[in-house]
Backbone as CSV, one residue per row, in Angstrom:
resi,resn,N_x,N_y,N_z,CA_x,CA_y,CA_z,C_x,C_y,C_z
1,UNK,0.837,-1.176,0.000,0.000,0.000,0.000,0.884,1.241,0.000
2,UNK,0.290,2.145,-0.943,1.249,3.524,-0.689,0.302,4.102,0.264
3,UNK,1.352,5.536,0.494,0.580,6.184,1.273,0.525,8.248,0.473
4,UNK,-0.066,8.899,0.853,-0.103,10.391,-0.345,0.164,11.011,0.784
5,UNK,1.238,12.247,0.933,1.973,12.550,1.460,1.940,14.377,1.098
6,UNK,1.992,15.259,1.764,1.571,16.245,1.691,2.723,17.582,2.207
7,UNK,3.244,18.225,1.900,4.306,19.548,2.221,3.793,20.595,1.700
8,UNK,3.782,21.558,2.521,3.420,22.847,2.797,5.066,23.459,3.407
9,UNK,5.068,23.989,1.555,6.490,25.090,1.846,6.647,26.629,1.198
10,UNK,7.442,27.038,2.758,7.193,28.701,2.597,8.225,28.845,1.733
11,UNK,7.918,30.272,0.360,9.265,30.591,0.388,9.377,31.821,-0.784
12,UNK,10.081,32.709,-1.075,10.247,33.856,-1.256,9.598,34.229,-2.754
13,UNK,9.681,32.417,-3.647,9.088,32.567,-5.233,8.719,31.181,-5.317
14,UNK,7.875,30.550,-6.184,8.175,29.046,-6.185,8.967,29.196,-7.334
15,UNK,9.722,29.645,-8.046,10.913,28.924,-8.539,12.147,28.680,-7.545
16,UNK,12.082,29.633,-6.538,12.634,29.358,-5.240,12.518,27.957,-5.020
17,UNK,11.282,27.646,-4.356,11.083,26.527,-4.137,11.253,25.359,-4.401
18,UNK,11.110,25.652,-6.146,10.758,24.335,-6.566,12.654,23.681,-6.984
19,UNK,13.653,25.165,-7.156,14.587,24.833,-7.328,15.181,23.950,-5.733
20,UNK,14.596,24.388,-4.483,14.942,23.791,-3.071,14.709,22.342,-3.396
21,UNK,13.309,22.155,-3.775,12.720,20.973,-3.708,13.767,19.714,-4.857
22,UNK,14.008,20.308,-5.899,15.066,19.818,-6.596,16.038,18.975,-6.051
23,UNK,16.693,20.104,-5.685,17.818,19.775,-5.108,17.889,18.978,-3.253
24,UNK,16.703,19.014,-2.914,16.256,18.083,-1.661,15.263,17.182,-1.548
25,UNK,15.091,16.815,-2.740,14.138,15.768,-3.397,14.558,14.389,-1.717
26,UNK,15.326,14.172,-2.004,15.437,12.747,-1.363,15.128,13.265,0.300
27,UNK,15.634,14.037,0.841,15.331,14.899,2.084,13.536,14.230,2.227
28,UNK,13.572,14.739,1.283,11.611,15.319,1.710,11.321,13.621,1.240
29,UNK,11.461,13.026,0.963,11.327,11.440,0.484,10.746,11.382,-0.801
30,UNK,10.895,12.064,-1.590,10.024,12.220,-2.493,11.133,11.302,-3.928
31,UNK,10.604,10.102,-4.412,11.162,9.621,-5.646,11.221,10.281,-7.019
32,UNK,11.709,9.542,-7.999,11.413,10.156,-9.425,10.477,10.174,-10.139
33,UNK,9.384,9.197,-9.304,7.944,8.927,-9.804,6.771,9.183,-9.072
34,UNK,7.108,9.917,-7.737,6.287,10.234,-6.663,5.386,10.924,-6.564
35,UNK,5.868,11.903,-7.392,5.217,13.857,-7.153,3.515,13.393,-7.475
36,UNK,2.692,13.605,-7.502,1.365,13.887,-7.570,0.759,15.193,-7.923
37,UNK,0.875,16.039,-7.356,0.836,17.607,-7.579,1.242,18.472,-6.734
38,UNK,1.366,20.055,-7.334,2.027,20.868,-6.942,0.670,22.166,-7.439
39,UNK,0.821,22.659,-5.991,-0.274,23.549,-5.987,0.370,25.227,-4.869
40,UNK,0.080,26.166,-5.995,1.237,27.168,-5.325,-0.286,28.229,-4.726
41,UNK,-0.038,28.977,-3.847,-1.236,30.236,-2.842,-0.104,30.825,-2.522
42,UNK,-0.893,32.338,-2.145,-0.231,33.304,-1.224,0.078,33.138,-0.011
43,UNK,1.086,34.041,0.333,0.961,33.403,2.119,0.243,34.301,2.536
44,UNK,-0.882,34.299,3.242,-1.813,34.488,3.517,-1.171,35.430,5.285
45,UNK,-0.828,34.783,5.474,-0.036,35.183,6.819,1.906,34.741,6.657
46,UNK,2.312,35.572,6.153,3.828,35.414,5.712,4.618,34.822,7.323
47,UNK,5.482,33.366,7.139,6.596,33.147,7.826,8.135,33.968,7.789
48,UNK,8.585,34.599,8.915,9.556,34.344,8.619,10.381,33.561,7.998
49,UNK,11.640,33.315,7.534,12.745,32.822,6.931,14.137,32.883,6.691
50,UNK,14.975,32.235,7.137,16.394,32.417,7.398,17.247,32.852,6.488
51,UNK,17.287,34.123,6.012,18.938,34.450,4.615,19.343,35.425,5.400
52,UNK,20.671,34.430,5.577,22.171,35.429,5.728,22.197,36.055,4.996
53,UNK,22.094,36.626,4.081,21.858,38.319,2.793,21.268,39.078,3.281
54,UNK,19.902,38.806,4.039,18.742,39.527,3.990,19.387,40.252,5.191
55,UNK,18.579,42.148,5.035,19.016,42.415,6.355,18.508,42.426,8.116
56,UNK,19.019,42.103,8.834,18.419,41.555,10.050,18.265,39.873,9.786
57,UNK,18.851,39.119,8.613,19.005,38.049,8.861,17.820,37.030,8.414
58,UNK,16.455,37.924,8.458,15.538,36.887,7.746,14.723,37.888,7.062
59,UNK,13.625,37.114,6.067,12.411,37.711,5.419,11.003,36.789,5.846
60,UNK,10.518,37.475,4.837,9.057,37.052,5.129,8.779,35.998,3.586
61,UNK,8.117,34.909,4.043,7.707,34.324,2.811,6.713,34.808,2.003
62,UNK,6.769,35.029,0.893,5.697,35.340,-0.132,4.485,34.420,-1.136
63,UNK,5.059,33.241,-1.110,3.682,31.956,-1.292,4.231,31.006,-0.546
64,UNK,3.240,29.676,-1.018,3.527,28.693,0.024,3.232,27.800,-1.251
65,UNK,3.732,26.151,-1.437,3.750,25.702,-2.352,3.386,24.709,-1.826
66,UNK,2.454,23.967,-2.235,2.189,22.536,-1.503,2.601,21.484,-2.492
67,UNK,3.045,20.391,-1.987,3.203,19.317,-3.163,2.979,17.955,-2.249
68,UNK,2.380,17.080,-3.022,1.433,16.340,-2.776,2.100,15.001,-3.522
69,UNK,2.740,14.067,-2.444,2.976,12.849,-3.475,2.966,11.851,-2.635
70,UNK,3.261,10.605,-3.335,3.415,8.781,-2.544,4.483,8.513,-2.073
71,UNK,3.896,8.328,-0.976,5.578,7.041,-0.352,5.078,5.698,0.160
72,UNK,6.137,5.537,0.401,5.666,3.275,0.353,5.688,3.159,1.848
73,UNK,6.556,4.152,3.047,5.909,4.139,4.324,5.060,5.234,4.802
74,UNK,4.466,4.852,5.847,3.495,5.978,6.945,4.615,7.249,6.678
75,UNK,3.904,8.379,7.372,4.831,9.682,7.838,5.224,9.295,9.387
């Protein structure tokens, strides 16, 4: 049995994101055949967020990207 698996991520653009998600694919457990969908909103209520660039050290997120896929265990 799979199971559908759900992330809610803040972050400044979703090409932001989706370049994070890229590159932390295996992090988040997500395979090469996993993804299901990807569904981007405003942040409605902006998170902080950690960049050493930014000044004072963080920003505020500007959407939130959800992506929605299978894994073969529970969360």
């Amino acid at each position: 049995m799979r199971y559908l698996d759900c992330r809610d991520i803040h972050g400044a653009s979703v090409e932001e994101i989706m370049e994070e998600l890229s590159e932390r694919r295996a992090e988040y457990g997500i395979g090469d055949d996993d993804l299901f969908s990807v569904s981007v909103r405003d942040a409605a209520q902006p998170h902080s967020m950690y960049d050493a660039k930014a000044p004072g050290g963080s920003r505020k997120s500007k959407v939130i990207v959800s992506i929605f896929f299978w894994r073969d265990q529970p969360a």
